[in-house]
Structures are given as structure tokens and as C-alpha cells.
N, C-alpha and C positions, 0 to 999 in steps of 0.2 A: 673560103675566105672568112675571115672571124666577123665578126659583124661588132662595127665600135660602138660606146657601152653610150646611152643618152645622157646628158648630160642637163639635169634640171637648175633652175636658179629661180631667188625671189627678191622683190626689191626689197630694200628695207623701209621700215614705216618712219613715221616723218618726225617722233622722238628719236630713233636710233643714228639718225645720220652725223649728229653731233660728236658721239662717242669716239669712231674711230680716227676724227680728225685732231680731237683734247686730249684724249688718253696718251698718259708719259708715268714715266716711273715715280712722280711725287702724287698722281691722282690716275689710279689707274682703271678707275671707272668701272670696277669689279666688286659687287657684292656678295655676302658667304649666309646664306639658310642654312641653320642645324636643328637636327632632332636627338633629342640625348635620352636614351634608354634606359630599362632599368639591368640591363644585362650588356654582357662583353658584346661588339658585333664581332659579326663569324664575315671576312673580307671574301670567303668561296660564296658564301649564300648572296651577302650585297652586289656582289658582281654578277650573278645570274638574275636576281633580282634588277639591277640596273639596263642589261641584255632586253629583259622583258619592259622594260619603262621605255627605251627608245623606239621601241614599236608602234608605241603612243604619241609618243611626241617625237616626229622625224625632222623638223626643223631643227634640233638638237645634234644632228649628225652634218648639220651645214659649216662651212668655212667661209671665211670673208676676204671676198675679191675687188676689187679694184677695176672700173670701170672709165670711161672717157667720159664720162660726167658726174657718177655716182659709184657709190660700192652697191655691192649684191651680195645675196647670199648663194654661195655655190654647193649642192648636195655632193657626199663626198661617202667610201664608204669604210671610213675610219671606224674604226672601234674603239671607243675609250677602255682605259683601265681603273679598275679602283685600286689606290695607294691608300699606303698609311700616313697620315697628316705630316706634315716635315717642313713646306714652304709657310714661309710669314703670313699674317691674315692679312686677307683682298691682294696678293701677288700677284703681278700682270700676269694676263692670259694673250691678250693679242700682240702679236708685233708684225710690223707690217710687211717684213722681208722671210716669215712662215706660214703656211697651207697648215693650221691647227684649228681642233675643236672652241667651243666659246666656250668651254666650261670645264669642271672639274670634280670628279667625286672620290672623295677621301674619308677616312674612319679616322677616330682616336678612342678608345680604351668604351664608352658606352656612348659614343656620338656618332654621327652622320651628316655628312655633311659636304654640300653643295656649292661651289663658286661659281659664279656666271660673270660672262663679259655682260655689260650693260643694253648695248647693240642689239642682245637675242631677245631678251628679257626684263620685263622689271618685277618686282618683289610679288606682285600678285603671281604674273605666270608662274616664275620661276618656285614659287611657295606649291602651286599646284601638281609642280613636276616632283617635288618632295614629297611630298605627300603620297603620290602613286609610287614612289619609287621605296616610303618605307613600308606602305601595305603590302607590295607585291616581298617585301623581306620580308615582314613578320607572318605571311602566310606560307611561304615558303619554308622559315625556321621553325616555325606552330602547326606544320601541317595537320600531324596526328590529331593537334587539338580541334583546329577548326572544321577537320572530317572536310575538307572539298568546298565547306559555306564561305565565300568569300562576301567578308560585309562591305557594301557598297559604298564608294566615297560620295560625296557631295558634287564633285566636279564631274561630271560625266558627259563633257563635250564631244564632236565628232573631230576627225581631225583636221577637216574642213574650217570649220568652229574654231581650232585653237587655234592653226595659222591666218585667221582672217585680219586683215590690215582695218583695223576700227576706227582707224584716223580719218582713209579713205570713204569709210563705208558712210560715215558721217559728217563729212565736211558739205556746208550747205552755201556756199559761197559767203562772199562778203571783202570789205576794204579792209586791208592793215591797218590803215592808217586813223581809218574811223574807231576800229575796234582797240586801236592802241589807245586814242583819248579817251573812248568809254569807260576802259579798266583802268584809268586812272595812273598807268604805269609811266613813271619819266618824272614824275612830282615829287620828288625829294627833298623836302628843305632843309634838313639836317644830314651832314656828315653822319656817317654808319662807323659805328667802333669793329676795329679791329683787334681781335685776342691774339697777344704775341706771345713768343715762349721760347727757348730752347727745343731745337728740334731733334727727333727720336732717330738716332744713327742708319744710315742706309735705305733713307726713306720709309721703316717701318712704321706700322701704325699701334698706340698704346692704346689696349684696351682693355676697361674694364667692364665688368659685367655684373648687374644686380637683380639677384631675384628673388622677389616679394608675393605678397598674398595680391591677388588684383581686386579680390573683395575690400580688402583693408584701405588701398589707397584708393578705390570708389569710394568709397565711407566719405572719406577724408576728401575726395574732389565733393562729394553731395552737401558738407558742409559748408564749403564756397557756393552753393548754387552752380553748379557748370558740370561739364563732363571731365571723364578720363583724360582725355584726351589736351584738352583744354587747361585741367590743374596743371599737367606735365609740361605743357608748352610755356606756361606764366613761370612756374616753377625754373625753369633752364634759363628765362632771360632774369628772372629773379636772382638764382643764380652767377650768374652772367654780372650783372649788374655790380654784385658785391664784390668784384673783382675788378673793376672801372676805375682808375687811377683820380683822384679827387680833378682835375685839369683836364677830365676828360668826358665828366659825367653833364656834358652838355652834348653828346653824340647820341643820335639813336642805335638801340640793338635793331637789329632788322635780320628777321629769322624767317630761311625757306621752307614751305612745308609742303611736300608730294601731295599729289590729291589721283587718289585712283578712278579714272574717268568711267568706270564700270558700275560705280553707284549712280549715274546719273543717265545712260548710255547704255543698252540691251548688249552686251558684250557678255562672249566666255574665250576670249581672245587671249592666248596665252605669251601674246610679244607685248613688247611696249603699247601702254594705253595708260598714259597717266598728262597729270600737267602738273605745274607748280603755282602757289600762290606765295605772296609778302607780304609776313605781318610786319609791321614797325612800334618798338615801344620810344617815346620821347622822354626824358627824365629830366625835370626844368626843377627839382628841389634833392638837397641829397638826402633828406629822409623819405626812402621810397615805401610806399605801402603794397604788399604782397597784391591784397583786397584789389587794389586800382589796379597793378597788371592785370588781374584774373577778368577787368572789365572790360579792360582794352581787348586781351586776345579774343575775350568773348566774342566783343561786335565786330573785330576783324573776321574773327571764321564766321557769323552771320552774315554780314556782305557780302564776303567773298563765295563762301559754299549756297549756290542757288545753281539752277539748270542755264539760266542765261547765263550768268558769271562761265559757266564752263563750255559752253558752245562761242560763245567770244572767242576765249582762249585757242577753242578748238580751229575756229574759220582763221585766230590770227596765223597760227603756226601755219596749216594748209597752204593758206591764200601766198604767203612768200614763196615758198616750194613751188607755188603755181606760178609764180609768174613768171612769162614769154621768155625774160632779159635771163632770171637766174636759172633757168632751164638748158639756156645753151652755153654756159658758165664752165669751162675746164674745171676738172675736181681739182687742182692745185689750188685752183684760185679761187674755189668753195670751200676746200682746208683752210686758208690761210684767213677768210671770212668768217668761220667760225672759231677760229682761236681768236680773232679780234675780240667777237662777241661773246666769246668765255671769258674773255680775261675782263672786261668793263660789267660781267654779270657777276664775277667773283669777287669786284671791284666793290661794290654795294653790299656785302653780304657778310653780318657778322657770327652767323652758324644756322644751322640746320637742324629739322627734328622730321622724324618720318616713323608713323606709326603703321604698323604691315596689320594690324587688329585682332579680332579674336579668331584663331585658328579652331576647325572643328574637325574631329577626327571618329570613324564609328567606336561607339562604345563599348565594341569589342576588341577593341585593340587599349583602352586604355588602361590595363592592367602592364602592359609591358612601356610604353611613354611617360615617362616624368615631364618635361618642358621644351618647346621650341626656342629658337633667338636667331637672330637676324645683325649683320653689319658690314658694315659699308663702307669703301677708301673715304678718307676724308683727306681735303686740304685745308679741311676749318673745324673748330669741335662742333661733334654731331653726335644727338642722339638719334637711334633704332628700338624701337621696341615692339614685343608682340606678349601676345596673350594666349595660352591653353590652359583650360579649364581654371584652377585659382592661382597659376603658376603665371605670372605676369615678369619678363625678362626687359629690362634694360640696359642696353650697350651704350656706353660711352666710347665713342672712337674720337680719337686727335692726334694730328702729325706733333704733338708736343709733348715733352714729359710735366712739365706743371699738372697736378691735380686738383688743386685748387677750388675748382668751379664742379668736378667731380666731388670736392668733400662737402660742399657746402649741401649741395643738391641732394645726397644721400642722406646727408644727419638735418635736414630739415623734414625727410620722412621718420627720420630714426627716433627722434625727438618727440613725434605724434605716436608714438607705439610702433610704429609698423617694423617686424624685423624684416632685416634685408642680410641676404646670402651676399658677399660681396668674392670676385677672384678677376684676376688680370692674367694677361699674357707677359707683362715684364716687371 
């Protein structure tokens, strides 16, 4: 008698449970990592290479089920294929009446490049699973050169390590309710602007991509006093702002920005491990000065980025999930709760900025890597950007064709010297 095969599963963590209940074809809740080469990829070698990367990361080979309270993750023993790029960027990946992969690996001409449902991953993991996946290619394509030495990456987690639920591992108790006045969240006194626009045919996403020296626009954030990080973010509401209808420039921009809970949190957890914070800028004159953003965002990210600010966060999230009432909660009626709470979080939010940071890669691969870049569905404009070596990439994603708040925001660096590589998808 054949003996049936086990069948493993995993919960998911307590950022992923959102995703499969919001994800629709205008936000499909799917991000794309690329690595762009300095050579054609060879799609025989990426797919043996990718074979050898699921070895590593087996959560990767999971599909998402459907539960009497929750989803899970069910192991499965699919094998992906690598294609050649074809579907629109961030194209659904999960639909709820398919048994498929979260994710997606595809080539175009010297790129590489990764899609993930949000549910499995967010940009750190999913950036780490890139990364093993183009070292085991270029050791593979390079054999002869690298004679057998494979150089070691920087992430060299166990696999235990990389599916560890960090949310779990980490939650120390505490009230919602307390935690929710702490953070100061609910105090809105200004209406949040919303950016409208004609929208991009068949729910695609327009995007443009810029890529500049990251020493150059350091230079140019150290003259503000502030960081990378920090210029980029005053810079998009800056942005933002010059595009504010004169009758409307008594709204705040109010900008989400990811925060990866692994700088603050002994984590090498390759699933969801992140939280979000909300900067708000107020505009009470219409000549706004660049200077006073850069001071605002400042003190927002010094407030908000502290180890308490993010264990709040952390116990708020948890402690909901935890409680008695929404534990025995039918998943219908836990979907239909978390689209409420999508749509009143989307309700407040005039765009987005998420920086994935400086990518590092051994120094022997870096003869064959030109630049990383990273992007995201959006239902609002959002920036992505990441950093290798002086190659610093900026995605502008928006369900809108106006680029408007894209021209300003480039020729304000363009203007200080710095060139920028600029190309789009439409």
C-alpha cells in the first residue's frame, strides 16, 4: 500500500494576514526585485540556479490555503519555471480559487528578476532570496573563473532562521488600546491630500525608473544636514506639494514609510518583519520652503525610529491577533474586517516612500553587476529605492499617467548636477 505523502503547513505572521484578504487587481499587493547584469542571462543556467536557491529557502515552494479562521501556508512540490518577462509589473500572483506559487522568476535581455506575493515576503527577505539566487547563477555561468571558490554572501541564515515568525518571537504583551494612544495614532487634524489623475489602462502600473550616483545625492542630502534617506522623503512631498491645487494647499501630505523591524529586533527572518510609520507635512503658507520639510521629516523619523516606538507597534499588531473574541472569528468575517481597515488606512494616506537600502554583494561578483531596483503595486504614487555600490535606483510607481510630480522631483536633482539615467515602462 503506498504510504500518503505528509503534508506540512505554516501559519502565516501577523503582517501577512492582511494581504490575501486586500489584494484585487487595482493593488495586488505584489513587489518585483531586479538584478541587471552586465551580460545577456542564459534562462538554462537561471533555472538551474533557481532549482539550487529553493533548497534554501523552502517556504518559497508553499501555496496559500484557506482555513476556518485563517490562511496557512501549505508546502507543495511545485516547481517553478523561469520565463522570459512578458506580464505587466507587479501582475497578480494570488487568486483565491488557484493552488499556485507566491512568486515569480523571470529574465529580460541583462536582468533578473523576482515577483513575490506580499504574504510570503517583504523586500528584505525577498531581496535576500535574490541575491542567493544570482550568486548561485553567476557561479554557475563563471565556473571556470571561480575554479570551485564560491564567495560568501552576507546572509547565511539557517533555515530554521529564515522561516522564524519574528513577530511571534517577539511580542511581549501589552493593551491596543494603550499602545494605540502612546503612538499618537488617530490625531489627525488636517484633511490628508489626495493625488488624482487619469488612470493607466487595465489597471497597469507607470513606471519610471532613475538612476543616479548615490555619492552625488549624499553630497547634496549632507548639505541639508540630514540623511539619504531623509533628503528623498522631504524631496517627494516637496514634490508632491508643487502639484497641490492652490484650494487645497491647506491639506496635509501624509507619507507611509516601511520600517524594517530587523534593525531594531535580532532577526535574519526571511518572511514578513517590517511595520509602517506616518510622517505628515502641514502647509499653512503657499510659499513653502524645501529647508522646513527637511526639518519636519527630520523630527518625524527621530521620534518615530527609537526601539520603543517599534516594540509599541510591535505588541499593537500582536495583541489584536491575540485576542479571545477575534481568535474565534470566521475568516469571512476577518476578510471583510480587514478590507474595512484598508480602505480607512488608504483613506488617510497621500503616498508612499520605501527605501530597501544599501545592498551588498561579495566583491567578486562585482565585475559582472551593474545596479539593483526594487517596485511595488501602488494604488497611490510611491517611491522604491535601493542602493549598490554608486549606483543608487529610484522607481517611481503610480496607477496614474500624470508625471508631473515625477518631473519635478528628477530636475530638482538635475538642477544641483547630479545626472540621472531616466526610462519607463509606457
Amino acid at each position: 500500500m503506498k504510504q500518503k505523502k505528509r503534508v506540512e503547513w505554516t501559519k502565516l505572521d501577523n503582517a501577512s494576514k492582511i494581504f490575501p484578504a486586500t489584494a484585487n487587481f487595482q493593488d495586488t499587493k505584489v513587489f518585483r526585485l531586479s538584478c541587471e547584469l552586465y551580460e545577456d542571462v542564459d534562462p538554462e543556467i537561471l533555472q538551474k540556479a533557481l532549482d539550487a536557491t529553493l533548497e534554501k529557502f523552502p517556504l518559497y515552494r508553499s501555496v496559500l490555503r484557506r482555513g476556518v479562521f485563517w490562511y496557512y501556508f501549505e508546502n507543495s512540490d511545485m516547481k517553478p519555471q523561469v520565463k522570459m518577462e512578458s506580464n505587466p509589473v507587479c501582475a497578480p500572483i494570488y487568486f483565491k480559487e488557484l493552488r499556485n506559487l507566491l512568486f515569480r522568476v523571470f529574465y529580460f535581455n541583462k536582468r533578473i528578476s523576482i515577483e513575490v506575493f506580499h504574504a510570503l515576503s517583504d523586500g528584505t527577505g525577498a531581496l535576500w532570496f535574490l541575491q542567493t539566487l544570482v550568486a548561485s547563477y553567476l557561479l554557475m555561468k563563471y565556473e571556470e573563473k571561480f575554479n570551485g571558490k564560491a564567495p560568501e554572501l552576507a546572509y547565511n541564515a539557517s533555515i530554521s532562521e529564515k522561516t522564524e515568525d519574528s513577530f511571534e518571537k517577539y511580542y511581549t504583551g501589552g493593551h491596543a488600546f494603550k499602545l494605540l494612544n502612546k503612538s499618537g495614532e488617530g490625531k489627525r487634524s488636517k484633511k490628508s491630500y489626495h493625488v488624482k489623475g487619469a488612470r493607466v489602462d487595465e489597471n497597469r502600473l507607470k513606471v519610471i525608473e532613475g538612476s543616479m550616483s548615490a555619492e552625488d545625492v549624499l553630497k547634496e542630502a549632507h548639505r541639508y544636514n540630514t540623511t539619504l534617506t531623509v533628503f528623498l522623503t522631504a524631496l517627494f512631498i516637496y514634490s508632491i506639494y508643487k502639484q497641490i491645487p492652490a484650494h487645497s494647499r491647506d491639506c496635509a501630505v501624509v507619507m507611509s514609510v516601511p520600517i524594517n523591524l530587523r534593525q531594531y529586533f535580532k532577526s535574519v527572518t526571511a518572511r514578513n518583519f517590517f511595520s509602517t510609520m506616518r510622517i505628515s507635512c502641514h502647509f499653512d503658507e503657499n510659499n513653502v520652503n524645501f529647508e522646513d520639510i527637511i526639518q519636519s521629516v527630520n523630527e518625524s523619523f527621530h521620534k518615530e525610529l527609537t526601539r520603543d516606538r517599534m516594540e509599541d507597534y510591535l505588541n499593537r499588531y500582536i495583541s489584536l491577533e491575540k485576542n479571545p473574541f477575534t481568535r474565534i472569528v470566521p475568516l469571512p468575517l476577518k476578510e471583510l474586517s480587514l478590507r474595512i481597515a484598508n480602505y480607512f488606512n488608504n483613506k488617510d494616506l497621500t503616498a508612499s516612500i520605501s527605501n530597501l537600502g544599501r545592498i551588498y554583494m561579495p566583491d567578486d561578483f562585482s565585475s559582472y553587476i551593474r545596479q539593483f531596483s526594487v517596485f511595488t503595486s501602488a494604488v497611490r504614487p510611491q517611491i522604491t529605492m535601493c542602493t549598490y555600490k554608486d549606483r543608487l535606483v529610484v522607481g517611481f510607481n503610480s496607477p496614474y499617467l500624470e508625471t508631473d510630480i515625477q518631473r519635478t522631483f528628477f530636475s530638482f536633482l538635475a538642477e544641483r548636477g547630479i545626472e540621472i539615467e531616466i526610462s519607463s515602462n509606457l
